[in-house]
Every structure is written in C-alpha cells, then in structure tokens.
N, C-alpha and C positions, 0 to 999 in steps of 0.2 A: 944268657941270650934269651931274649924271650917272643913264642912261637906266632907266628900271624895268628891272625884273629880268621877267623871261616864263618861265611857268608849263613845264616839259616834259609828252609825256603819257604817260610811261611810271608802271606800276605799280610803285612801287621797296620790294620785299618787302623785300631785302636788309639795306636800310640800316632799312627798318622794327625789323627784327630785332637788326642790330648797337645798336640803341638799346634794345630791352629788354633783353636781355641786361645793356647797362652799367647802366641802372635796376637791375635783378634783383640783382645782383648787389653796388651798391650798397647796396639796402636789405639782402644779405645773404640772402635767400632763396633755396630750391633749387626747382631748374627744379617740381620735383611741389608745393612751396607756391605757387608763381606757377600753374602750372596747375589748384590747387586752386580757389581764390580768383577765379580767373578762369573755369571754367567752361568748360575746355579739358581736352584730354589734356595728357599730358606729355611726348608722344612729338611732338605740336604745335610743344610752347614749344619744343623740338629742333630743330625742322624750321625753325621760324622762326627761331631765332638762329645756326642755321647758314645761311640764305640761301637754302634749298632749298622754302621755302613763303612766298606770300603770307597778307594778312590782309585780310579781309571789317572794313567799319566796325561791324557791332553786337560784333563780337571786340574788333577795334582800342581799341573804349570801354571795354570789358569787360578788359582789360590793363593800361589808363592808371589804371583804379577801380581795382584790384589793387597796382598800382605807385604809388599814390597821384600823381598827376601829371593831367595834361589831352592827350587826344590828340594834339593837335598837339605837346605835347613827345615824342613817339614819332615823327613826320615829317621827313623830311628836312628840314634849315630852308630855304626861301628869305630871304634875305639881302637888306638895303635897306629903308628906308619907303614901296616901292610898290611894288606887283605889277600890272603890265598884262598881262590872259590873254585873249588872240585870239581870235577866232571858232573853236570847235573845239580849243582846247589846252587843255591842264591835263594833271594827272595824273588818270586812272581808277582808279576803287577800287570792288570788289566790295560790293554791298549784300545779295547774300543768294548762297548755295552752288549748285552746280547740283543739280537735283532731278529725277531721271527723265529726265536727257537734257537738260531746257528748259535755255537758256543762262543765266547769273547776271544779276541785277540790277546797273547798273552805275551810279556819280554820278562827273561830272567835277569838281574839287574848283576855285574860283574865286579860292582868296584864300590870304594868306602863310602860311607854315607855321612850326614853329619853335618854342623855348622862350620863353613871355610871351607870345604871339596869343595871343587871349582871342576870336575871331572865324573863324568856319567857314561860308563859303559851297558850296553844293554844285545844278550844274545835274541835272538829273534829267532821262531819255527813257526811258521804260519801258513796252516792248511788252507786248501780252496772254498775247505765249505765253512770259516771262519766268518764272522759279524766283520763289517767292511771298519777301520781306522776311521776315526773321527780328526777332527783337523788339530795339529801342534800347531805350538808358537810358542817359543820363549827366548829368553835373551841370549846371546851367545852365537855360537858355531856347532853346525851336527856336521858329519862325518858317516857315512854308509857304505859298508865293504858288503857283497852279496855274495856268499857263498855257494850257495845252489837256489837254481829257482830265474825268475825273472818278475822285477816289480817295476811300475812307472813311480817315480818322487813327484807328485802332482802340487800346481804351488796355485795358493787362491788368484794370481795375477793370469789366471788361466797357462802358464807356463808348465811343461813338465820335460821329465829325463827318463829315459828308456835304464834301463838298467838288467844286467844278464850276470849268469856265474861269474865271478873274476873282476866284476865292474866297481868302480867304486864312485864317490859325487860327496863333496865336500861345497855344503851351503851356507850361508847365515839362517840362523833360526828363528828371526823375529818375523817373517813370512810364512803367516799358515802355512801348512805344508801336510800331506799324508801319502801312504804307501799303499798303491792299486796292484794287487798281484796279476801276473798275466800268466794267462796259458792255468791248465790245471796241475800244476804239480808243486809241491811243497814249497817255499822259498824259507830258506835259512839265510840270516844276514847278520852284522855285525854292524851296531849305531854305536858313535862315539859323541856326546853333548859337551860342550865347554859351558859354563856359566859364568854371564857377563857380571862380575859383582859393581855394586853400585857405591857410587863416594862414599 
C-alpha cells in the first residue's frame, strides 16, 4: 500500500514558469503574445520563465486562459491518487501584490496539482492590514465556505454577496470576482475551484 503523497509549503515560481514557457512555446507564441493575452508585461513572462519571479493566482489564471489549459496544469504535479496536507502544509501562493508596504494576500493550496485535476482547494487567513485581492476569473465553478471573519464576494457586474462565519456562496468563475473583508478582524475561509476542461 502506498502512503499519500504531502503537500510541500514552498512557493515553487520556478517550475511554475519552466511550465509556461513549454506551454508557450508549444502553442508557438512569443513571450510579448503570451504577455499580451495575458495581461502582463513581457518583461514578467521573462522573469517568470527564467525562475527569477513568482506568480500571484489571479496571474496564474490569467496565463493558463492565455495558454489555453487549467491552472493546475501550470503546477508542479503532485503525483499519486491522494494527497494528505497536514495541519499547516501546502504550498502558498500570492493572492494579491504588495500595495504600499501592506504584505500580499496569501492561500494555502489543499489538494493535488498536475495535468487533469479538475479540483482546487485553497485555505485562506486573511488579515485586515493585508494588500486588497486583485480580480479572479477563470473557467469553471468556486465555492466559499467562511469560517471566521466576514467578507463581501464582489463581482465586476457591480453585484456583490455579504458573507459571515457559517456562510457559504457557490458562483461561476468566468465573472471577475474578488474578496473585500469587512469589519477588522481576521477572515479564515475555505475556496473550492472546479476547472472547466476544454474539448
């Protein structure tokens, strides 16, 4: 019988990047069409495919849309039909940039990585004096359980959802969408992503 595989918590830009790159590259496109498309520089998708820069998840999505693929095929894979992630493990990934100093938003990622997961779990701890969420969008279905705390799910059609401890909101994800904490006190939550794979 052989044991799940465990989550590391390292940010692995690197290999983030040596994966776009072979995407990129495979569809044939130059670094300034990827960075087009994506909503990046081009001096970015450099940064990134040489190793020398991480990526924020509303990027991350915004790459894989670009590259025609699903985030998690831009992931390190973890390997195996299970992943058990400990109290405090995973990898971290940037949810929004630093802004005037305040430190980035950050989610631990909960579940397998790799080409064909079709499933993204991500825990959330998100202080008040946190850099404010940058806007998601990617194909599929999210899912938000809020454990403690209280956040608005604000959607670019100016629509939004109140959300409190206990509350939960189940969207489509191809509608920008981001997370406005309310009130000053910690909000811990639980995102669940589906990814819509394509023909």
């Amino acid at each position: 019988m052989t044991a799940p595989a465990t989550a590391t918590p390292d940010e692995p830009g690197a290999l983030v990047g040596a994966a776009v790159r072979a995407r990129r590259a495979a569809a044939g496109l130059s670094v300034a069409e990827l960075a087009r498309r994506a909503q990046v520089s081009g001096p970015f998708v450099s940064q990134l495919e040489g190793g020398r820069s991480s990526v924020s998840i509303p990027v991350l999505y915004r790459l894989a849309s670009a590259l025609g693929c699903a985030a998690n095929d831009l992931l390190p894979p973890v390997r195996g039909p299970r992943l058990a992630t400990r109290s405090g493990e995973g990898p971290r990934y940037r949810v929004s940039d630093d802004d005037g100093g305040r430190p980035p938003q950050r989610s631990r990622l909960l579940t397998r990585t790799g080409e064909g997961v079709l499933l993204e779990a991500h825990h959330y701890v998100v202080d008040p004096g946190d850099a404010e969420q940058g806007w998601f969008a990617q194909p599929g279905e999210v899912f938000v359980h809020v454990l403690r705390g209280a956040l608005a799910v604000e959607f670019s059609d100016g629509s939004s959802t109140e959300l409190g401890a206990g509350d939960s909101l189940h969207h489509e994800g191809e509608v920008p969408h981001r997370w406005v904490l309310r009130g000053d006190e910690t909000v811990e939550a639980l995102a669940v992503v589906t990814a819509a794979r394509r023909p």
